[in-house]
Backbone bond lengths (Angstrom), bond angles and torsions (degrees), N, CA, C in turn:
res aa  C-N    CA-C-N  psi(-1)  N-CA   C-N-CA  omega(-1)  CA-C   N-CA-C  phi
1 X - - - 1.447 - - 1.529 108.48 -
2 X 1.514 110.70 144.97 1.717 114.08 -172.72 1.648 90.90 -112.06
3 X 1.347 119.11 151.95 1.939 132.66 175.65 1.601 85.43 -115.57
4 X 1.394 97.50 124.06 1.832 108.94 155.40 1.997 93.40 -94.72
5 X 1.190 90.58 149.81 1.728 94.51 172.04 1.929 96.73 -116.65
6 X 1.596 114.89 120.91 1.374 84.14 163.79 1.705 97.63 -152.69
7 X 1.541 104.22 168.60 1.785 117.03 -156.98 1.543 104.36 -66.57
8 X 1.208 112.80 143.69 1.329 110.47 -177.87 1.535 101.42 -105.70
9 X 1.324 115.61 117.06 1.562 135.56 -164.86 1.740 97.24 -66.00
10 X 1.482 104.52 122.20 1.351 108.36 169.21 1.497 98.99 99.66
11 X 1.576 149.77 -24.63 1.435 148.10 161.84 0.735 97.56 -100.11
12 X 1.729 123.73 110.19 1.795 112.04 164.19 1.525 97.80 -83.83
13 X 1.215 102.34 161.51 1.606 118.74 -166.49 1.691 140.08 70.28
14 X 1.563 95.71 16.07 1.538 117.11 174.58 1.007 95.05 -139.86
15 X 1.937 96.60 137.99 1.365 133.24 -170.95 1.340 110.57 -127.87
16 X 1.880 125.09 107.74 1.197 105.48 -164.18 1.697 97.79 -101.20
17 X 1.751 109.31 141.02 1.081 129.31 167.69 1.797 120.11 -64.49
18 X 1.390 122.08 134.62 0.984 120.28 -168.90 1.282 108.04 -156.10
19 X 1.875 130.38 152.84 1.699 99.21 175.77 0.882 93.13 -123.88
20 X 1.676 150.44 165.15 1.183 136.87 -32.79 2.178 74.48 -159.34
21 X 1.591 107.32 -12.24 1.178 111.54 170.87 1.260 140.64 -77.69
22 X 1.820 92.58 -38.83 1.841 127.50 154.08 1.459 85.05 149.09
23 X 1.446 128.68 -38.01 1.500 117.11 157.76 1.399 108.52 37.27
24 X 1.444 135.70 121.38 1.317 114.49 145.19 1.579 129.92 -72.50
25 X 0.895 144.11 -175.89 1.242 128.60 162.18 1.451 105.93 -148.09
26 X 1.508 118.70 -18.07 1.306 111.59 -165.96 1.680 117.89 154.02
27 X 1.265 144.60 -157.98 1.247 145.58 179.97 1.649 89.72 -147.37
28 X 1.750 99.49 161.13 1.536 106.15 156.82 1.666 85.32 -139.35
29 X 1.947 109.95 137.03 1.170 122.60 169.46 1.382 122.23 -112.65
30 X 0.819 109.33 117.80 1.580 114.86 171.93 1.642 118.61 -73.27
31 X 1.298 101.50 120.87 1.547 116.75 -165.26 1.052 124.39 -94.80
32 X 1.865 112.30 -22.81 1.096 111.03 -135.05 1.485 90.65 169.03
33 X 1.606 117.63 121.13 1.551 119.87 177.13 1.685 109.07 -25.06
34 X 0.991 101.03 -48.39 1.868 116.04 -160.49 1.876 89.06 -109.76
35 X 1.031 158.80 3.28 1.303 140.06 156.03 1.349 121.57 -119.78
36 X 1.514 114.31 136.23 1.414 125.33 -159.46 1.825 86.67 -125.42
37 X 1.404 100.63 132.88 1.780 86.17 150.19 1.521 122.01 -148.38
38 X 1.470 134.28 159.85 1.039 132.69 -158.10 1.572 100.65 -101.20
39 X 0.987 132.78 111.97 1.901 137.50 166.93 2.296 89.23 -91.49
40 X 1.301 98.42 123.75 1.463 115.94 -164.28 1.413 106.22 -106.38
41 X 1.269 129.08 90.90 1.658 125.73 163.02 1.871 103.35 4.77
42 X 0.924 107.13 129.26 1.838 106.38 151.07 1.276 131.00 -50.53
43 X 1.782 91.92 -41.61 1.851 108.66 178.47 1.410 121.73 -83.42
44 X 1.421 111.37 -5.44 1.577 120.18 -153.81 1.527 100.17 -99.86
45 X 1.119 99.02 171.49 1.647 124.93 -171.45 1.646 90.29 -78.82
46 X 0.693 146.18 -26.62 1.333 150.14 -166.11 1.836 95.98 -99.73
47 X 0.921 139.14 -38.78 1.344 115.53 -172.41 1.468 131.33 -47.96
48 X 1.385 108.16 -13.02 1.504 119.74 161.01 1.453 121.81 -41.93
49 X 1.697 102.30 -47.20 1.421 102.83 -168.30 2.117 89.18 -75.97
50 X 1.135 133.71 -32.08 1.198 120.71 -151.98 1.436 123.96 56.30
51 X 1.701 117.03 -129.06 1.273 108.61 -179.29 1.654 102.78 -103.06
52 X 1.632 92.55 135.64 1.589 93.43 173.93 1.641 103.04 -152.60
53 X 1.417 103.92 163.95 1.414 116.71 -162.73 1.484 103.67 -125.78
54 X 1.444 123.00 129.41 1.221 138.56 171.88 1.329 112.66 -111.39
55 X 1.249 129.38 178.15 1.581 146.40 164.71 1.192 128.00 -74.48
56 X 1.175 93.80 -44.50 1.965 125.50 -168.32 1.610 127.58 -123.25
57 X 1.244 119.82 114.72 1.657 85.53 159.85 1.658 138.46 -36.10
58 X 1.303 104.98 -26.51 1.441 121.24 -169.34 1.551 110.09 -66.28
59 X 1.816 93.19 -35.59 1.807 86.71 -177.25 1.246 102.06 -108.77
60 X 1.361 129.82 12.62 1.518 147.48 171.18 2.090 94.98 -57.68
61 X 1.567 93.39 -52.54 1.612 119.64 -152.05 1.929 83.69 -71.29
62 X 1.224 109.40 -58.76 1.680 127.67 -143.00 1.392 81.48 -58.82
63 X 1.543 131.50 -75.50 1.538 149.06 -178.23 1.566 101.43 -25.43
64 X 1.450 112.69 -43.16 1.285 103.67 -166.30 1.355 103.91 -89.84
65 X 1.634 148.13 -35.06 0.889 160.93 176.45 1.633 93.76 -51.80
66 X 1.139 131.53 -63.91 1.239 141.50 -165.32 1.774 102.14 -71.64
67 X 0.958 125.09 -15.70 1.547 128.54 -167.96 2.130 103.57 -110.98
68 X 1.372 99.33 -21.35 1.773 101.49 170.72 1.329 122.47 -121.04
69 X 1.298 122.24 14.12 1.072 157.07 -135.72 1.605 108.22 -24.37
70 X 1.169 83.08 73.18 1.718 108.94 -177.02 1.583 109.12 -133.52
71 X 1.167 120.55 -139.63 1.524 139.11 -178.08 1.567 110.63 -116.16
72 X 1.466 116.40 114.89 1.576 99.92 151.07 1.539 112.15 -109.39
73 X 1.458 114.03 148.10 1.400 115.60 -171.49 1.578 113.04 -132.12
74 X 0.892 153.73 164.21 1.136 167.54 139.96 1.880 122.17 -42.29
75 X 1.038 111.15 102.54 1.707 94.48 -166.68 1.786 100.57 -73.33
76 X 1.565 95.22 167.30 1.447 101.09 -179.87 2.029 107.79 -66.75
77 X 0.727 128.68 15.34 1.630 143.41 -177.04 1.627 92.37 -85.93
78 X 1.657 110.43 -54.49 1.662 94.61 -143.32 1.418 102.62 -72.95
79 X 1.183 108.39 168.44 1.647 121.15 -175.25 1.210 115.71 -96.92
């Protein structure tokens, strides 16, 4: 399975998770310059991780890549 990450128009700092079908999968919110966190669909491949907190988008992306062991990417949307 591939995660597109992309901005949700009108919340700055939420990124809704989706796979590559439109799938939801989840949100990542930014809390905090330095805290990112993932809220995980119930239904999704990702609900394993549940709620979790990163630093970065970067290791927001890596965690998830490593947890679907697929691709997460950035859609052409984000800024």
């Amino acid at each position: 399975m591939d995660a597109v990450v992309t901005p949700v128009k009108f919340k700055p700092g939420i990124r809704a998770l989706s796979d590559r079908l439109g799938r939801p999968l989840g949100t990542i919110t930014k809390t905090s310059p330095s805290l990112f966190v993932i809220n995980a669909d119930r239904n999704s491949g990702l609900f394993n991780m549940a709620t979790a907190s990163f630093p970065s988008l970067d290791s927001v992306m890596s965690a998830i890549t490593s947890h679907i062991k697929g691709e997460c990417q950035l859609s052409s949307d984000d800024e």
